[in-house]
C-alpha angles and dihedrals in degrees: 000000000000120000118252102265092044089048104048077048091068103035099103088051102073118092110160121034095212097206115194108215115214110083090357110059092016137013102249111203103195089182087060091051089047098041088055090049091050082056104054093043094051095241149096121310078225092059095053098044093054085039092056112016104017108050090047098259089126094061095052086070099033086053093047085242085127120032118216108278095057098034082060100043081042093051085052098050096044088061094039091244129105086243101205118215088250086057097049098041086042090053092048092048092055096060098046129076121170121250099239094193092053092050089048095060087048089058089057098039084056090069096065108012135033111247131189140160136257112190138190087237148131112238093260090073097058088036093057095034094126085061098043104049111355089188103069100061090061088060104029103030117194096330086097110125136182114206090237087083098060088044095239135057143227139313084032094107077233100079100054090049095047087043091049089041087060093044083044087232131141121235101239089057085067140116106180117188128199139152085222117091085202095055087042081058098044093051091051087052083052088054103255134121118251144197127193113226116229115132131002088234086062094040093059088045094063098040090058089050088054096047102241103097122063127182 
């Protein structure tokens, strides 16, 4: 974190808050979502955790390798179900709750900055959103984006520049957020500026250094 006189120097200079989503906008709970697929196969929460994340499948979505449509036949091969898009999108949404005291933050950062989300996803997350967590269109809009889109993932400097050239922003007007210390790196390769999220306490902390968060 900058110190005080090099952080009010850039102050002015934020213009978009880029907020990751699992375990920072929401608390994201991967063994409930697991735990719901083994269910449904008829198996072990162990073998669907080595079949999808694992063996690297995951990241074949998260990464754009596979669009939707075969991430989604793929998901269901590799468990030995034929896995249907409610179940996927019903299983996700049970292992996700949104962090109220974050979004509350978001509702007060909108008043003086732009925000939107970047997220480690394949584009059926960011297609369902309004399934998966109902409380974050309301607040970002349209400006939620999975890294499949972009064909590469986080924390590939890529991503961030293909997600701000959508969003036609520059990186140094940039605040990103993640709980991952090596997407925090990745974002600050990419030129932006970048918080690790790990507590909310911390997280205020650095907003009122950089001059975007009162009271």
């Amino acid at each position: 974190m900058y110190g005080q006189s090099e952080s009010v120097a850039v102050t002015d200079g934020i213009k978009l808050v880029l907020f990751d989503m699992d375990n920072v906008l929401c608390d994201y709970d991967r063994a409930k979502r697991v735990a719901c697929l083994a269910e449904l196969a008829g198996t072990s929460s162990a073998f669907i955790h080595e079949a999808i994340w694992d063996s690297g499948f995951e990241s074949l979505g998260d990464s754009g390798a596979l669009d939707a449509a075969d991430y989604l036949r793929g998901f269901g091969e590799r468990i030995g179900y034929p896995l249907s898009l409610d179940e996927w999108v019903e299983a996700r949404r049970r292992s996700m709750q949104a962090n109220a005291a974050m979004l509350e933050i978001v509702r007060r950062l909108r008043k003086t900055v732009d925000v939107a989300i970047l997220t480690n996803n394949t584009t059926l997350v960011a297609d369902h959103i309004d399934a998966l967590l109902p409380d974050l269109r309301p607040l970002f809009g349209s400006r939620i984006y999975a890294s499949a889109q972009f064909n590469t993932a986080k924390p590939d400097p890529r991503c961030y520049r293909r997600c701000l050239s959508e969003l036609n922003t520059m990186p140094q007007t940039v605040l990103f957020v993640d709980d991952l210390m090596a997407n925090v790196a990745g974002a600050r390769e990419a030129g932006l500026f970048a918080h690790r999220h790990t507590s909310m306490e911390a997280f205020r902390q650095a907003l009122s250094e950089y001059g975007l968060l009162h009271g």
